[in-house]
Every structure is written in C-alpha cells, then in structure tokens.
mmCIF file as gemmi writes it, N, C-alpha and C atoms, coordinates in Angstrom:
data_model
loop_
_atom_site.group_PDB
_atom_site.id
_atom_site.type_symbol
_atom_site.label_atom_id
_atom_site.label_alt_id
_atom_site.label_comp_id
_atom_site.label_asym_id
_atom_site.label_entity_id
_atom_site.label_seq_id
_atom_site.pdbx_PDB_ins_code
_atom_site.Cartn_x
_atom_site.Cartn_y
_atom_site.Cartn_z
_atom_site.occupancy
_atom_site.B_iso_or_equiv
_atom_site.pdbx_formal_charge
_atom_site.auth_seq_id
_atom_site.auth_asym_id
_atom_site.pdbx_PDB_model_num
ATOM 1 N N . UNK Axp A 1 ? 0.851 -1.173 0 1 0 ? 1 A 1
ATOM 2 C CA . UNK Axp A 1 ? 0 0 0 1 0 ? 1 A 1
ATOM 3 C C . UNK Axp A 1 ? 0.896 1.235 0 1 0 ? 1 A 1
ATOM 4 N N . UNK Axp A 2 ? 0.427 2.094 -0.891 1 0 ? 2 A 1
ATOM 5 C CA . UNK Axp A 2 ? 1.448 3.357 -1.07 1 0 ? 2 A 1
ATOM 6 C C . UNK Axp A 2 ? 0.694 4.603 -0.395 1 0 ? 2 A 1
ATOM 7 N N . UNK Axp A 3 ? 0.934 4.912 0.669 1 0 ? 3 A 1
ATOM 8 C CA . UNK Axp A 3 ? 0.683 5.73 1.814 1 0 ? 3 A 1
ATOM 9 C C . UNK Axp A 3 ? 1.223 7.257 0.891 1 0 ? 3 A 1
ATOM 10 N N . UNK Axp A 4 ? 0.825 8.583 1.486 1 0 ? 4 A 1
ATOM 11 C CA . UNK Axp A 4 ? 0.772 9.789 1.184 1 0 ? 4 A 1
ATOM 12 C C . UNK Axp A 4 ? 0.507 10.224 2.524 1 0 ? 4 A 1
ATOM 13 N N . UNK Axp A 5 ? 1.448 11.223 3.102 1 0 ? 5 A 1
ATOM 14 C CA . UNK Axp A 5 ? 1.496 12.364 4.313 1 0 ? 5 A 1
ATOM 15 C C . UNK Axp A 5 ? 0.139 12.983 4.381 1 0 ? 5 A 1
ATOM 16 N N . UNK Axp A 6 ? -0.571 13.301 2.962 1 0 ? 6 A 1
ATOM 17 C CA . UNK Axp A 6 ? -1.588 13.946 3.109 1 0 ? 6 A 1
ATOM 18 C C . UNK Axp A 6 ? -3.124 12.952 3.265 1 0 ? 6 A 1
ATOM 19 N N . UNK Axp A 7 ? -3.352 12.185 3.54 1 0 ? 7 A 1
ATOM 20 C CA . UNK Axp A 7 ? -4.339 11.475 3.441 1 0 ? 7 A 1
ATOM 21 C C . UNK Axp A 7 ? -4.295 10.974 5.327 1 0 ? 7 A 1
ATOM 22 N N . UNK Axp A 8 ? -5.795 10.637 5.347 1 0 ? 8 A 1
ATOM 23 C CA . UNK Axp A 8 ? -6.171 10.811 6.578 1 0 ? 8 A 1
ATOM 24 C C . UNK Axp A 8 ? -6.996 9.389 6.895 1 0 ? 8 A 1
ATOM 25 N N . UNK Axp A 9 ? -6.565 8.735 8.836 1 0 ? 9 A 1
ATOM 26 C CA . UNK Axp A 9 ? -6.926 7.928 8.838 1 0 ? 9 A 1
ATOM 27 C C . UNK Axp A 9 ? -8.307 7.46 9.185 1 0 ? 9 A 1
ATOM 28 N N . UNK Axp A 10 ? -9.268 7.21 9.379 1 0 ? 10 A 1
ATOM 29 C CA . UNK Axp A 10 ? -10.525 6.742 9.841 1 0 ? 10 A 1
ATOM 30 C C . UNK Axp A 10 ? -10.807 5.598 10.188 1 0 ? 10 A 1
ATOM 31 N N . UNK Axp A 11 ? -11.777 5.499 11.501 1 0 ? 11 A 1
ATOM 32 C CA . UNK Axp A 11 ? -12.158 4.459 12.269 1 0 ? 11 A 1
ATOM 33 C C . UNK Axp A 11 ? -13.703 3.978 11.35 1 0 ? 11 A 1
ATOM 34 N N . UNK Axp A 12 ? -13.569 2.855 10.97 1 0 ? 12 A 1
ATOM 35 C CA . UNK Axp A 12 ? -14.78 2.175 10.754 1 0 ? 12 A 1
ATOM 36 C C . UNK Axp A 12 ? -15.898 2.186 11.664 1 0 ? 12 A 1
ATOM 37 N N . UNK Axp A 13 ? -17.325 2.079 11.783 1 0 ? 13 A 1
ATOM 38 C CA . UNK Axp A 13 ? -18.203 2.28 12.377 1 0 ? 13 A 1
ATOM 39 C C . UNK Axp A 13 ? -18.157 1.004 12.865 1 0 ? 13 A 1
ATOM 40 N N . UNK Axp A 14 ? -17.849 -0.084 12.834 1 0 ? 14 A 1
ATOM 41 C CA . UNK Axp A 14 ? -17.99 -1.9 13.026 1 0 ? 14 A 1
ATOM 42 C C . UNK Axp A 14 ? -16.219 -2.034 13.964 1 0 ? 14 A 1
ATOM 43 N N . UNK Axp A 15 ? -16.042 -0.804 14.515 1 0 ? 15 A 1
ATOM 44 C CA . UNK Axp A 15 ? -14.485 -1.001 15.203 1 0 ? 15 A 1
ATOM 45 C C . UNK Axp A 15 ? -14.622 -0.568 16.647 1 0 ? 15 A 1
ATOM 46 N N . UNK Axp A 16 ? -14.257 -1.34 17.515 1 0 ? 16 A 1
ATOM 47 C CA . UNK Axp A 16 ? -14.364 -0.496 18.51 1 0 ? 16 A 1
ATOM 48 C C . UNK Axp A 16 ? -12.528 -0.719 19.454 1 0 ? 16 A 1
ATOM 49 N N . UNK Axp A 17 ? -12.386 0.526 19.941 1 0 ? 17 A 1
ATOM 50 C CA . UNK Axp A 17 ? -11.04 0.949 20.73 1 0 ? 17 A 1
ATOM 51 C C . UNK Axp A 17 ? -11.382 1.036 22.282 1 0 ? 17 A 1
ATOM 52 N N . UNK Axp A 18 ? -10.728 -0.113 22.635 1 0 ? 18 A 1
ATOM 53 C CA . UNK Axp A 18 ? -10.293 0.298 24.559 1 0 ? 18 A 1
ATOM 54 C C . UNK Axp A 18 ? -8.91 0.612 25.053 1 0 ? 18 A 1
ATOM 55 N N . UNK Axp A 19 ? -8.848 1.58 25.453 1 0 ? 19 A 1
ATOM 56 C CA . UNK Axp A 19 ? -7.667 1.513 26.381 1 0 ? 19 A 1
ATOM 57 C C . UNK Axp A 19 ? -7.602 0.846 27.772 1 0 ? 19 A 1
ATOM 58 N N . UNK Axp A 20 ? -6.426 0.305 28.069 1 0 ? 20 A 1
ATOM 59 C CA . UNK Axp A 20 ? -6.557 -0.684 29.146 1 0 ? 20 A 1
ATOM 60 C C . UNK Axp A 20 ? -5.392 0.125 29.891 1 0 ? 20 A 1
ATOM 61 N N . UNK Axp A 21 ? -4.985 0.908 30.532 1 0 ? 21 A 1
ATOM 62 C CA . UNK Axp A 21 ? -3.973 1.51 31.436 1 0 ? 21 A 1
ATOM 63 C C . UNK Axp A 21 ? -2.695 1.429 30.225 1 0 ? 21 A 1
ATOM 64 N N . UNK Axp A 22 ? -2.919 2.188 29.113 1 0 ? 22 A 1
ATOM 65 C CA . UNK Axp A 22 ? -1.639 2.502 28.453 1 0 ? 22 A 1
ATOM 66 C C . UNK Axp A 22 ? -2.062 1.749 27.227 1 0 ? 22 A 1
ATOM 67 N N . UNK Axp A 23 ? -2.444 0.628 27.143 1 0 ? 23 A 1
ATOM 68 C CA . UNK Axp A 23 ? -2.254 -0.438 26.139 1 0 ? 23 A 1
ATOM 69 C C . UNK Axp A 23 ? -3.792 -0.335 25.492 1 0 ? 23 A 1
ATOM 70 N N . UNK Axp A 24 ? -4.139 -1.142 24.611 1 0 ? 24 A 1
ATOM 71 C CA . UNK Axp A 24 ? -5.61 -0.846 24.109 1 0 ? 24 A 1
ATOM 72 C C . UNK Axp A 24 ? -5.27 -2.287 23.219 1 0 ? 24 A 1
ATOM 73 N N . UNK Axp A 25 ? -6.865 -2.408 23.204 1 0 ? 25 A 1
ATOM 74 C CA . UNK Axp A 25 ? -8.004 -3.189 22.281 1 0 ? 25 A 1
ATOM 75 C C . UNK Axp A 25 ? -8.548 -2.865 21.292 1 0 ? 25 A 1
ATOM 76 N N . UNK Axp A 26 ? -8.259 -3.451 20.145 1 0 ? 26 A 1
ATOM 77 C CA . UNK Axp A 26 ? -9.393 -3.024 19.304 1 0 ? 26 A 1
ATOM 78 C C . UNK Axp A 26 ? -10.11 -4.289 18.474 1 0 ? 26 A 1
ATOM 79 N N . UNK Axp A 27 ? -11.11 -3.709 18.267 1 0 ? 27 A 1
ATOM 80 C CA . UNK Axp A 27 ? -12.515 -5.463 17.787 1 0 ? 27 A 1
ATOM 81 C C . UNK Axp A 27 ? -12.74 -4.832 16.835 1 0 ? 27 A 1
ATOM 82 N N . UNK Axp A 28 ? -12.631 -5.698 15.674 1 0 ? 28 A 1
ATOM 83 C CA . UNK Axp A 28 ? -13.518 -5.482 14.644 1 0 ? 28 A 1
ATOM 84 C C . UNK Axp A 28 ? -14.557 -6.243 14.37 1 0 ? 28 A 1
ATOM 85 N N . UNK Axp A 29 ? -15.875 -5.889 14.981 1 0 ? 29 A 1
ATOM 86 C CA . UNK Axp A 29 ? -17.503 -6.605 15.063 1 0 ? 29 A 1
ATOM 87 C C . UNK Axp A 29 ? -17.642 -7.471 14.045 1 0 ? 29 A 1
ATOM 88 N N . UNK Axp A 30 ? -17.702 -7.114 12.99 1 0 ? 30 A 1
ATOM 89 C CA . UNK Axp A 30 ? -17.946 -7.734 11.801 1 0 ? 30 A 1
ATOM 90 C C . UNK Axp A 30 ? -16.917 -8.806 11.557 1 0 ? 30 A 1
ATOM 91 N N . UNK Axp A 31 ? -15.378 -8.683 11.564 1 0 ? 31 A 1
ATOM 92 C CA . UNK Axp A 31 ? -15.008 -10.127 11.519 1 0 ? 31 A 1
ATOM 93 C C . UNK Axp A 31 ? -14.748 -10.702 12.697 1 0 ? 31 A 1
ATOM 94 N N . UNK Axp A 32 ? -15.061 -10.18 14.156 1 0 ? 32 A 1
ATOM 95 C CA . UNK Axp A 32 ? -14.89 -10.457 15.111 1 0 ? 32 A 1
ATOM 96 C C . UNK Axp A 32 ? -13.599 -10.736 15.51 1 0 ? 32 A 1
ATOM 97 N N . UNK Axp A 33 ? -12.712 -10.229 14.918 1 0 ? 33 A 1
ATOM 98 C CA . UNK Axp A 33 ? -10.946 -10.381 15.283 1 0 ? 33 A 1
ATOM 99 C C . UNK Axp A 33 ? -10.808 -9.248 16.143 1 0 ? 33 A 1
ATOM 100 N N . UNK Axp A 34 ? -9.67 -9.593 17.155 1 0 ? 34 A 1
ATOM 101 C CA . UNK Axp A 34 ? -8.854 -8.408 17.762 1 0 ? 34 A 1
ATOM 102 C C . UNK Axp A 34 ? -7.642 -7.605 17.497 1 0 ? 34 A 1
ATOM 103 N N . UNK Axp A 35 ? -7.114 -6.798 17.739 1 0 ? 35 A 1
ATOM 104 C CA . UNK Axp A 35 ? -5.563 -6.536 17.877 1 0 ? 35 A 1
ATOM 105 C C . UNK Axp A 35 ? -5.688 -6.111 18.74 1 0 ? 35 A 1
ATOM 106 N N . UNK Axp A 36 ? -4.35 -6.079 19.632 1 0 ? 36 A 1
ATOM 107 C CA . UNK Axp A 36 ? -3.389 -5.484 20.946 1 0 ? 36 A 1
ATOM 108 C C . UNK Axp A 36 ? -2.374 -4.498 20.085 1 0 ? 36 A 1
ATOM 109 N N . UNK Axp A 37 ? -2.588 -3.344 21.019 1 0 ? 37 A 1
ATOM 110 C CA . UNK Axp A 37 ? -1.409 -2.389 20.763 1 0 ? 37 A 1
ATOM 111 C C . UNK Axp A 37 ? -0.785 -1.994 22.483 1 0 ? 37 A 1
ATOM 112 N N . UNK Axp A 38 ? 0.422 -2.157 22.407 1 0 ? 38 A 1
ATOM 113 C CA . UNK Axp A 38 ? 1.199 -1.739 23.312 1 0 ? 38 A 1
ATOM 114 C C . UNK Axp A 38 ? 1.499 0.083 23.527 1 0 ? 38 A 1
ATOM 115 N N . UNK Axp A 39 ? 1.958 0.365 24.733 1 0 ? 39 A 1
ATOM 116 C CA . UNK Axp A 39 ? 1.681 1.601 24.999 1 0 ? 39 A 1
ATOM 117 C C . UNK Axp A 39 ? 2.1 2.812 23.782 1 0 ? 39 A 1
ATOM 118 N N . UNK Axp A 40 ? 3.209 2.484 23.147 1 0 ? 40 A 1
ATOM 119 C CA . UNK Axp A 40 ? 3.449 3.199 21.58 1 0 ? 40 A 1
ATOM 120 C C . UNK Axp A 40 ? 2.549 2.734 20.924 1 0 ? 40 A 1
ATOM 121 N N . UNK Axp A 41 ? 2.138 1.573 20.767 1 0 ? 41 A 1
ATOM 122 C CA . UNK Axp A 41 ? 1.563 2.072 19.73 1 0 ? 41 A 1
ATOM 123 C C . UNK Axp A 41 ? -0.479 2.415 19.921 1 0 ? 41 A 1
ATOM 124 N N . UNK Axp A 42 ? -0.474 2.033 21.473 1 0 ? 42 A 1
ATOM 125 C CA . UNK Axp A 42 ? -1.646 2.973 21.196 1 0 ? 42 A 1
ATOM 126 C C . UNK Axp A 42 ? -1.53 4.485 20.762 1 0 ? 42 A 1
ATOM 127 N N . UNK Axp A 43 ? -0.141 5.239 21.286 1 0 ? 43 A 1
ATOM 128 C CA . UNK Axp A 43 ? 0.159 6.213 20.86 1 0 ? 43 A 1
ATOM 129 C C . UNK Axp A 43 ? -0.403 6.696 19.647 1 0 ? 43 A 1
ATOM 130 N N . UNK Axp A 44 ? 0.146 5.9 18.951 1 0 ? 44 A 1
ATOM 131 C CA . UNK Axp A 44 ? 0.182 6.257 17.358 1 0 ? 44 A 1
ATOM 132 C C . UNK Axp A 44 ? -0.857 6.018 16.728 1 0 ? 44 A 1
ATOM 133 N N . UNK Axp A 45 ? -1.937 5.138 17.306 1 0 ? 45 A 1
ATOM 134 C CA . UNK Axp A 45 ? -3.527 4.77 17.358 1 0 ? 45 A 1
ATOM 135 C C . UNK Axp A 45 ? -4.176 6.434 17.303 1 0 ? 45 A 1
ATOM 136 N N . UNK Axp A 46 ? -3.741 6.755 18.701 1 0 ? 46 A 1
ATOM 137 C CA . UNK Axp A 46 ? -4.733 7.938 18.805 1 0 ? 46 A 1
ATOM 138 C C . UNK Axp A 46 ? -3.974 9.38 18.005 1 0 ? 46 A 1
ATOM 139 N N . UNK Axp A 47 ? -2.68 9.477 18.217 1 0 ? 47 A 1
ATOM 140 C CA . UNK Axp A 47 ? -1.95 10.433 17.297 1 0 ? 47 A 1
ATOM 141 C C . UNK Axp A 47 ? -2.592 10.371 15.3 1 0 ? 47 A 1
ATOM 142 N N . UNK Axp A 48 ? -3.075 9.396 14.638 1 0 ? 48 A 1
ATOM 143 C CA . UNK Axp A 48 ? -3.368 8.91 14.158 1 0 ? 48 A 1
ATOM 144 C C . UNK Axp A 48 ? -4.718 9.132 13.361 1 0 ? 48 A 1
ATOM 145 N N . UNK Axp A 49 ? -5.638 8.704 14.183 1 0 ? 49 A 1
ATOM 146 C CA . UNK Axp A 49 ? -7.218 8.799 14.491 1 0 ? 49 A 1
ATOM 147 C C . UNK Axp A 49 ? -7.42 9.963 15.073 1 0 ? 49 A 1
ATOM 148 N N . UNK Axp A 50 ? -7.02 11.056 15.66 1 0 ? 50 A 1
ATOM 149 C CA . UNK Axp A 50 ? -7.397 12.548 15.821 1 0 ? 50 A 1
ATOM 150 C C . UNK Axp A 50 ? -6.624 13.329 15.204 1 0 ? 50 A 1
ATOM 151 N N . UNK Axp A 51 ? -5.8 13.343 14.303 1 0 ? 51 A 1
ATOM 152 C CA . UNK Axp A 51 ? -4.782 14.173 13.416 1 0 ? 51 A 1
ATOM 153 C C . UNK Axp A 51 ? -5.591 14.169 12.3 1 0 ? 51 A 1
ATOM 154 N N . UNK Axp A 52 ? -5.715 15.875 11.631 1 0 ? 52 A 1
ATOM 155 C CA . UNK Axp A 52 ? -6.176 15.967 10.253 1 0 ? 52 A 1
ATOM 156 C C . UNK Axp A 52 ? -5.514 15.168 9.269 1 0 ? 52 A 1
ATOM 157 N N . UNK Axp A 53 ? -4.193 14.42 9.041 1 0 ? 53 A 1
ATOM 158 C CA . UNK Axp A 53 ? -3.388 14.046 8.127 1 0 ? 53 A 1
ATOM 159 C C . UNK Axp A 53 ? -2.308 12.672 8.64 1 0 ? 53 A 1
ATOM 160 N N . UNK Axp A 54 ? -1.939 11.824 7.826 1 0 ? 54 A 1
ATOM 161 C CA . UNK Axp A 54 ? -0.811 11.166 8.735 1 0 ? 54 A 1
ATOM 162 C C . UNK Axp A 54 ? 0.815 12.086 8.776 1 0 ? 54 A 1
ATOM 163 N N . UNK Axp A 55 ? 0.294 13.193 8.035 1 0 ? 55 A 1
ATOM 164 C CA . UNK Axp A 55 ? 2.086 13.87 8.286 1 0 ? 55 A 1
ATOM 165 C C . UNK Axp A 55 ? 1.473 14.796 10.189 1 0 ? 55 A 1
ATOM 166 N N . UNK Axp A 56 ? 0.319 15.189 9.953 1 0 ? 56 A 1
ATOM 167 C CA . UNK Axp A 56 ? 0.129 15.502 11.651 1 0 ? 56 A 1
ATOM 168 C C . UNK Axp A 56 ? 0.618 15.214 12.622 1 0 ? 56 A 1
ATOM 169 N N . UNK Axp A 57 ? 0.062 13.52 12.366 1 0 ? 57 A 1
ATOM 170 C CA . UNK Axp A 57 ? 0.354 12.69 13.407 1 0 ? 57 A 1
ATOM 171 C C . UNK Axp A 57 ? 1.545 12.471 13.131 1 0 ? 57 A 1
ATOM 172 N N . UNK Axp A 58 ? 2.183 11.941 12.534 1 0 ? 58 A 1
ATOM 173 C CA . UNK Axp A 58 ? 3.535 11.921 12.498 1 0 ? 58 A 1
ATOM 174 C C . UNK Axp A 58 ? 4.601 13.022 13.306 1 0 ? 58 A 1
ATOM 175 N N . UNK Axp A 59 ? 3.988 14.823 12.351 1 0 ? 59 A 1
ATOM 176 C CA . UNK Axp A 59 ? 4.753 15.568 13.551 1 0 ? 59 A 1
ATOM 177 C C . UNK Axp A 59 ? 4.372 16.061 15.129 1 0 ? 59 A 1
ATOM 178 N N . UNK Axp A 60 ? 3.131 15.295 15.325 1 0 ? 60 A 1
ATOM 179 C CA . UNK Axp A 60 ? 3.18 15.353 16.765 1 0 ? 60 A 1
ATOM 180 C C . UNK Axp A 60 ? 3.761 14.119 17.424 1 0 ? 60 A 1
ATOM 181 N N . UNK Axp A 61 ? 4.098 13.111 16.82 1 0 ? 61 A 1
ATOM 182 C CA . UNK Axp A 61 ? 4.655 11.656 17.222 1 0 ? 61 A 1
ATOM 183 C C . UNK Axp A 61 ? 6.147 12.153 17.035 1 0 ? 61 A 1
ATOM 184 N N . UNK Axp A 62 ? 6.823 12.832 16.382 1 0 ? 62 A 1
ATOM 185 C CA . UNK Axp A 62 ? 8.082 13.225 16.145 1 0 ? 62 A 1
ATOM 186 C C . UNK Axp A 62 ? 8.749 14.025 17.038 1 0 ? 62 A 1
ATOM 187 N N . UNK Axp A 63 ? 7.661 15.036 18.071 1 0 ? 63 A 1
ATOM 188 C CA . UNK Axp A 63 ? 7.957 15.843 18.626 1 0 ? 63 A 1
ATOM 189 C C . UNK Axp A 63 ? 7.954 15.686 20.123 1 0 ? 63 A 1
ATOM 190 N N . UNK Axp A 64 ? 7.343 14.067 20.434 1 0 ? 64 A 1
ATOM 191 C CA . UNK Axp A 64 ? 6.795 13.415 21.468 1 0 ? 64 A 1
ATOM 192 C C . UNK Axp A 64 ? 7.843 12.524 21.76 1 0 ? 64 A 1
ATOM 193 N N . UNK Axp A 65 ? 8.587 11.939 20.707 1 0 ? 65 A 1
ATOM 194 C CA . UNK Axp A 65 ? 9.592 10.793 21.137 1 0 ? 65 A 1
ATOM 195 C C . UNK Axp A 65 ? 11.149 11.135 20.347 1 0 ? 65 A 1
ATOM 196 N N . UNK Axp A 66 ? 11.455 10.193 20.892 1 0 ? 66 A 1
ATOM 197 C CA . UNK Axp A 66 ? 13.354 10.746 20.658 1 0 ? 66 A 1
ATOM 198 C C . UNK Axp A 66 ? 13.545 9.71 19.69 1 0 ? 66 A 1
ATOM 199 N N . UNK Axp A 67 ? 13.031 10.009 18.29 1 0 ? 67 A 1
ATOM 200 C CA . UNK Axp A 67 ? 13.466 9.015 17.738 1 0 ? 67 A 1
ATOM 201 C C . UNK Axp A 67 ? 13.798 8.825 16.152 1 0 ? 67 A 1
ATOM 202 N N . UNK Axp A 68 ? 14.179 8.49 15.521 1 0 ? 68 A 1
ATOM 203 C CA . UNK Axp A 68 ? 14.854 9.032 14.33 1 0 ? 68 A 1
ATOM 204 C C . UNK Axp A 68 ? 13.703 9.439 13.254 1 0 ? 68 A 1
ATOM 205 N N . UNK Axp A 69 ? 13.327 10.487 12.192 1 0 ? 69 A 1
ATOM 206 C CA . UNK Axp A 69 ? 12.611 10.526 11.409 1 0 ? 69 A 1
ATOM 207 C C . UNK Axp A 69 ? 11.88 9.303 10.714 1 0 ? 69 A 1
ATOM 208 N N . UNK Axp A 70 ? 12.893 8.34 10.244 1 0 ? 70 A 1
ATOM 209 C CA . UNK Axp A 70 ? 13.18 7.306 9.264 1 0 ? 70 A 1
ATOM 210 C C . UNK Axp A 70 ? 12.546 6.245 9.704 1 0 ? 70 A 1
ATOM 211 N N . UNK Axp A 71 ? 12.569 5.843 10.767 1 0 ? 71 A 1
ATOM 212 C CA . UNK Axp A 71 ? 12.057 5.159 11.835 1 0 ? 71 A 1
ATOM 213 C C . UNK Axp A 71 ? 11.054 5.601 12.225 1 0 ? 71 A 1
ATOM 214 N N . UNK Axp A 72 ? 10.469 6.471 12.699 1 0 ? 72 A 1
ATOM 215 C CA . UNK Axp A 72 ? 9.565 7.025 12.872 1 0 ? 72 A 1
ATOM 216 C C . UNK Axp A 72 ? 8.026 6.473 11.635 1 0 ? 72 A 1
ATOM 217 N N . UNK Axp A 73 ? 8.838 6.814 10.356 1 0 ? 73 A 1
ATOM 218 C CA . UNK Axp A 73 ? 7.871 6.923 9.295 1 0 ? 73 A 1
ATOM 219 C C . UNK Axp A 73 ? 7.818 5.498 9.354 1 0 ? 73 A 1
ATOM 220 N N . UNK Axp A 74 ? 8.532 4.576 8.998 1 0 ? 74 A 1
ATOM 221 C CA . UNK Axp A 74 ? 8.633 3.257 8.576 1 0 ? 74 A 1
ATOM 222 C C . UNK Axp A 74 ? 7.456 2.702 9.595 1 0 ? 74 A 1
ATOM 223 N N . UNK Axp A 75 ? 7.305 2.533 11.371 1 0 ? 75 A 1
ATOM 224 C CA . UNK Axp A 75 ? 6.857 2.529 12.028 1 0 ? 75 A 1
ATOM 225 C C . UNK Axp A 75 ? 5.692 2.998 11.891 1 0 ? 75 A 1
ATOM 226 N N . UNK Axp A 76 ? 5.276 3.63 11.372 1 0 ? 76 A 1
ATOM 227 C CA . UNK Axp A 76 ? 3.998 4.446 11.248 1 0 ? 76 A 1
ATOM 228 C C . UNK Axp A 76 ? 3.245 3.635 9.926 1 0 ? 76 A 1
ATOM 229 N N . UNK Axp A 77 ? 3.95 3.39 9.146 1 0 ? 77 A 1
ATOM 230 C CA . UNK Axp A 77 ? 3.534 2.738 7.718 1 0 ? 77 A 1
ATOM 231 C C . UNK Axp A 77 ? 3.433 1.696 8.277 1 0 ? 77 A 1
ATOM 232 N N . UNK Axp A 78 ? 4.179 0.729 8.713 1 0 ? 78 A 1
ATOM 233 C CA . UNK Axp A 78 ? 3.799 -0.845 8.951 1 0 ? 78 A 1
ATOM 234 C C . UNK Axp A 78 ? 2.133 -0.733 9.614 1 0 ? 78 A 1
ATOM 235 N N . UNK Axp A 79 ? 2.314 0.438 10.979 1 0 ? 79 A 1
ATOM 236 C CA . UNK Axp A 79 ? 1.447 0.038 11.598 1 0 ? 79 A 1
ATOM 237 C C . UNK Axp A 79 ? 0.029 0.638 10.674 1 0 ? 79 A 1
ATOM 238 N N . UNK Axp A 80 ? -0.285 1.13 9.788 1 0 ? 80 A 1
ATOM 239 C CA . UNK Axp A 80 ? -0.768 1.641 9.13 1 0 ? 80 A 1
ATOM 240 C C . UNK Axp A 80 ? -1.787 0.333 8.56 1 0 ? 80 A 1
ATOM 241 N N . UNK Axp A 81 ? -0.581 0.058 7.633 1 0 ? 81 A 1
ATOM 242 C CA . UNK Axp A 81 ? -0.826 -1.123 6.491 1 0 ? 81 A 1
ATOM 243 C C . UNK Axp A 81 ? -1.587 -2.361 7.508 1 0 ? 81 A 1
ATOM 244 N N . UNK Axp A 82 ? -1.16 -2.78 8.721 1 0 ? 82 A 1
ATOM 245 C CA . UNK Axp A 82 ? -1.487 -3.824 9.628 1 0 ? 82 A 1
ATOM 246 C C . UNK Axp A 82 ? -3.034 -3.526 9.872 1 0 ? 82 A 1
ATOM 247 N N . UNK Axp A 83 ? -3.382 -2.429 9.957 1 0 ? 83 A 1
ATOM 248 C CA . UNK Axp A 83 ? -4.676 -1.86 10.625 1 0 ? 83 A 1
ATOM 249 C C . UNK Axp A 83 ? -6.034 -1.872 9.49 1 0 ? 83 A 1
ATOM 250 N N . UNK Axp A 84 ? -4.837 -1.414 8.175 1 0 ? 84 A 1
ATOM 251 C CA . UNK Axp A 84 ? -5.882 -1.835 7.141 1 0 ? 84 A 1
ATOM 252 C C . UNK Axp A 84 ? -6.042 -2.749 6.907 1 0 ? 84 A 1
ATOM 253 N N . UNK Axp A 85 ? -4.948 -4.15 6.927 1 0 ? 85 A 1
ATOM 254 C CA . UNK Axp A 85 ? -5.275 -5.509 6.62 1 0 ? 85 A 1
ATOM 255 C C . UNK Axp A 85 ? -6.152 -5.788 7.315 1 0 ? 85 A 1
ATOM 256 N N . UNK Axp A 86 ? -6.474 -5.629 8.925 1 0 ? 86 A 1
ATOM 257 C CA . UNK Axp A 86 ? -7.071 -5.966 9.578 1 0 ? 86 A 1
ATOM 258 C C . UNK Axp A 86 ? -8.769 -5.282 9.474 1 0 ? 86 A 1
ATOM 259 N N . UNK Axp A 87 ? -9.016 -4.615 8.746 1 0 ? 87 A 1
ATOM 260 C CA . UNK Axp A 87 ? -9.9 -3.844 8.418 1 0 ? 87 A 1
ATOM 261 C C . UNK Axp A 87 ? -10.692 -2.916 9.707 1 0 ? 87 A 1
ATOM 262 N N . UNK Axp A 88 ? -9.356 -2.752 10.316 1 0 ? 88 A 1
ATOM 263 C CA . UNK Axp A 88 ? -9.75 -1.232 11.931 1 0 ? 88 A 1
ATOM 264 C C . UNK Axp A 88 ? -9.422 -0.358 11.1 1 0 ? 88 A 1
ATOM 265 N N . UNK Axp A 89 ? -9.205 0.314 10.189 1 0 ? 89 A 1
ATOM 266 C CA . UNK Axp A 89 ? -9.03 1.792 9.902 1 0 ? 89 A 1
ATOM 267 C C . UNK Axp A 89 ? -9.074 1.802 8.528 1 0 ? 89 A 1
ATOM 268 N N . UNK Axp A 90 ? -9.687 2.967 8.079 1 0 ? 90 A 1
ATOM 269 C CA . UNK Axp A 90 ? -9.854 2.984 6.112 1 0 ? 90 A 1
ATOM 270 C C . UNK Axp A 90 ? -8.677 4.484 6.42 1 0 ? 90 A 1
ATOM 271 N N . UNK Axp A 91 ? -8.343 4.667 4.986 1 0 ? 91 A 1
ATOM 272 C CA . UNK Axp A 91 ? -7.136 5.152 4.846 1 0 ? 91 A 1
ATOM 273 C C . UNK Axp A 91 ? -7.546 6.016 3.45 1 0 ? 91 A 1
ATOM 274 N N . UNK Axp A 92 ? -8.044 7.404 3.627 1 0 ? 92 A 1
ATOM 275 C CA . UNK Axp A 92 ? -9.061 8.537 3.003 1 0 ? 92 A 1
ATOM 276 C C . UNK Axp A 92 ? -7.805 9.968 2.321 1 0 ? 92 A 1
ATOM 277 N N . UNK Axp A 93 ? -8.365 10.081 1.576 1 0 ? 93 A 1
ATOM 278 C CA . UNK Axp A 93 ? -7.611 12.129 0.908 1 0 ? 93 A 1
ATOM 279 C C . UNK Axp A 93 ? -6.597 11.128 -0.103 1 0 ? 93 A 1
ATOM 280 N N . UNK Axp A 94 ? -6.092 11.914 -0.629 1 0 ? 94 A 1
ATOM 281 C CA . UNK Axp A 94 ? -4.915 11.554 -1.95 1 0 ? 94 A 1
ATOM 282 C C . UNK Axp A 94 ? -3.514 12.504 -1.269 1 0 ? 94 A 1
C-alpha cells in the first residue's frame, strides 16, 4: 500500500477501541478479530485517528519521542498497512 502524508486515517463504524492503562483493544464486530497495541503504539492509534493528516500525526509523534525521522515513518507505515489488513481503519484524501 502506497501511503501519502496527506491522506487521513478513519475508524470504521464496526471497530471499537479500549484503552486498558496505556495499552488498548481493538474489535472489529464484523469479523470479530482483535488486535493489541502496546503503549506506543496505542500512541500512534490515537496520534493517528485525531490528526487531520498522517504527516500531523507523524509531527506530533516526532515531537513526542526521541526518535529518528526514518524510523519514525517506517513505524507508522507498517502500523498503518497492519490496521488496514485488519480492516480497523480505512485510509481517506490523496
């Protein structure tokens, strides 16, 4: 999947998100699967899902952790692509 800074992420209506003291849940109703995200990456869940853009979230995730650009992005794309396979997040704008 070829990701763009300017395009924005969205929660499906059939998804639901818990946070559990740092860490979170998320169900997708319809195929009834889960994922676990650990305390980064609920981070990047909600940096993510309330950012107008993924370059947003990105520079508020950039400005939050000590950690290399490059890495940063790569990290952000995997978890991206994982969320869409899993069908928790549609991936909207050009």
């Amino acid at each position: 999947m070829k990701l763009t800074l300017t395009q924005k992420i969205s929660v499906p209506q059939d998804v639901l998100f818990q946070d559990l003291a740092g860490e979170s849940v998320l169900l997708n109703l319809q195929s009834e699967k889960y994922f676990g995200l650990d305390d980064v990456g609920t981070q990047m869940w909600q940096a993510l899902t309330e950012a107008e853009s993924i370059q947003a979230a990105y520079d508020m995730l950039l400005a939050e952790y000590d950690v290399e650009p490059e890495q940063l992005q790569q990290d952000l794309d995997n978890l991206i692509e994982n969320l869409v396979e899993h069908g928790l997040v549609e991936v909207t704008g050009s």
